[in-house]
N, C-alpha and C positions, 0 to 999 in steps of 0.2 A: 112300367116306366115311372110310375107314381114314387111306388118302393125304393127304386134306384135314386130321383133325384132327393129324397127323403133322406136319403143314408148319406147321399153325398154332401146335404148340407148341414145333416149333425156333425157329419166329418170337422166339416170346415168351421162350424162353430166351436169344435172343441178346440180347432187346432187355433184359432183366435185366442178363446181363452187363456190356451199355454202361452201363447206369443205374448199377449198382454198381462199375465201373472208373470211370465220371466223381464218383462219392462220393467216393472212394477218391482221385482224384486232388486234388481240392479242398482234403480234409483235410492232405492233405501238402504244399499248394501250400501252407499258412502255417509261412511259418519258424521258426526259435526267435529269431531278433534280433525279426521282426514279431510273436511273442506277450508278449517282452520290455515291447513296445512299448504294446502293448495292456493287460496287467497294470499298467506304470506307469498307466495312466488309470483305470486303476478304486484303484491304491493312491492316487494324488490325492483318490481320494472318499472312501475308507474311512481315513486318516490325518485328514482334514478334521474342524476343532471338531464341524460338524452330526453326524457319529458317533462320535469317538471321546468325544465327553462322556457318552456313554451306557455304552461300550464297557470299562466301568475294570476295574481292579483286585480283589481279592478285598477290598479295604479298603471296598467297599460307596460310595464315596463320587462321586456323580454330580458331573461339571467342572462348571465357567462360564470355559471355554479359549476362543481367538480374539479374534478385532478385537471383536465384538458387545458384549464385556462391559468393554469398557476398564481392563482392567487390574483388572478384580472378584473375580476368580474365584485361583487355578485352581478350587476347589472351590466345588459350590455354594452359595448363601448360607444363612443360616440354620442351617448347621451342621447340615443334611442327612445322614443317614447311614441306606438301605437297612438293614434286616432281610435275615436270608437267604434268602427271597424275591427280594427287589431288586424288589419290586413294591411296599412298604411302607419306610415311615418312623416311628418312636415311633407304629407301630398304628395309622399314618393310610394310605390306599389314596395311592401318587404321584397315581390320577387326580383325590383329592379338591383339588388345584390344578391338574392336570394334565386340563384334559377334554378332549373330545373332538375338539375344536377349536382354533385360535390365539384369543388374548383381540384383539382389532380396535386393539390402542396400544401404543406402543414400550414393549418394558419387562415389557407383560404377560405372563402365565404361555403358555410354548407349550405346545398340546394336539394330539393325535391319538389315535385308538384304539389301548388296550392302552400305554398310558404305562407302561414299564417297565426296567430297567435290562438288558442284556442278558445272556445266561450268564456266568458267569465264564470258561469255557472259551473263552469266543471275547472276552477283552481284547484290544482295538486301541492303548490308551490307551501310549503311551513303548513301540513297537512298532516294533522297524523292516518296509522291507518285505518281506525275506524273511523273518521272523517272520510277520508279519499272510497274506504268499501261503501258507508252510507250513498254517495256520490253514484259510485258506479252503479247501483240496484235502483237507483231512482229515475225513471223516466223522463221527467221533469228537468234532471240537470248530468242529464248522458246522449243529452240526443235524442230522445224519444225512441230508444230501444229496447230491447229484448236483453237480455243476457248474455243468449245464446245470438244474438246480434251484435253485440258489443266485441263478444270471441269473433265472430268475424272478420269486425270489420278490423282488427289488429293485423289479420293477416293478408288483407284484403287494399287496406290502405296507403299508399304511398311514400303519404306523410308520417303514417305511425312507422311505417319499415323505414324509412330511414336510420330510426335507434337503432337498428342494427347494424348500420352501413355508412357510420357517417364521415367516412372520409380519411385523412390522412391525418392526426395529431391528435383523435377523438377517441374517447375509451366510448363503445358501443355499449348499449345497455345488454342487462344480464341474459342469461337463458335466450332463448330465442322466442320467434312472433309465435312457432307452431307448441310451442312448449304452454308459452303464456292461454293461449287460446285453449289447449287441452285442462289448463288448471283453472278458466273460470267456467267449465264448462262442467268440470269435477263440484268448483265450488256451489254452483248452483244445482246441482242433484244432491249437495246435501244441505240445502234449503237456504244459503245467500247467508251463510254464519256469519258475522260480525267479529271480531274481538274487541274485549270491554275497555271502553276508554279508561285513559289514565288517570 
């Protein structure tokens, strides 16, 4: 009995080893040019109108940037301007135009759950991308994430899936939520590369 469970647990140490040497090799099999590569696809989506109009500055002022708005914007109309909240405008909730949903006609107000302006800490808006990468790997000003939490929650999020959905006169941001999330998740098995500022 001895000999049996003896064997069966060198068995099973070996077969850990393999399991954790073929981990271990995969992570390393992504290079730093192919996480380069992969972090450009997701700064495509996070440079994109559909986020950074959200994404601003401490000035509180939500864009109307990109093709969508033909030359409307940069700022949005109305002369909008967040509370320090960034949830509120002159004491109105953003969702009281902002519901929960796209209004069904070009032009109309886009909605999702949680309409809100995003942290300050995490401004996209006149970012380059090794500003916006440093951003996304630092806990501090993403949320107090993971990485591999940050790819979640793109797909996971409501607010962030609306860049892909956002209505009727809106160019959706690039690639998809599952593409994005597959490429920071490449970028981060090959160690959270950076590209060199300008």
């Amino acid at each position: 009995m001895f000999r049996v469970l003896t064997g069966a647990a060198i068995f099973g140490i070996g077969v850990f080893v393999v399991l954790a040497g073929s981990l271990s090799d995969a992570r390393t099999q992504t290079s730093e040019a192919q996480g380069l590569e992969a972090w450009n696809t997701a700064f495509e989506v996070f440079s994109h109108a559909r986020c950074v109009n959200c994404h601003v500055p401490d000035d509180n002022k939500p864009r109307w940037s990109g093709p969508s708005y033909e030359g409307r914007g940069p700022y949005h109309g109305m002369g909008v301007v967040a509370d320090a909240t960034r949830s509120k405008a002159a004491g109105l909730s953003c969702a009281t135009c902002h519901r929960a949903s796209n209004m069904p006609f070009p032009r109309g107000a886009p909605g999702a759950p949680n309409w809100v302006l995003a942290p300050v800490e995490m401004v996209w808006w006149d970012q380059s991308s090794t500003q916006i990468c440093e951003q996304i790997k630092d806990p501090e000003r993403n949320g107090g994430k993971s990485v591999e939490q940050v790819a979640q929650h793109v797909v996971d999020d409501p607010l962030v899936l609306w860049g892909w959905s956002p209505g009727p006169g809106r160019e959706p941001a690039p690639h998809s939520a599952e593409e994005v999330k597959t490429a920071l998740l490449t970028w981060q098995n090959a160690g959270t590369p950076c590209p060199a500022a300008d």
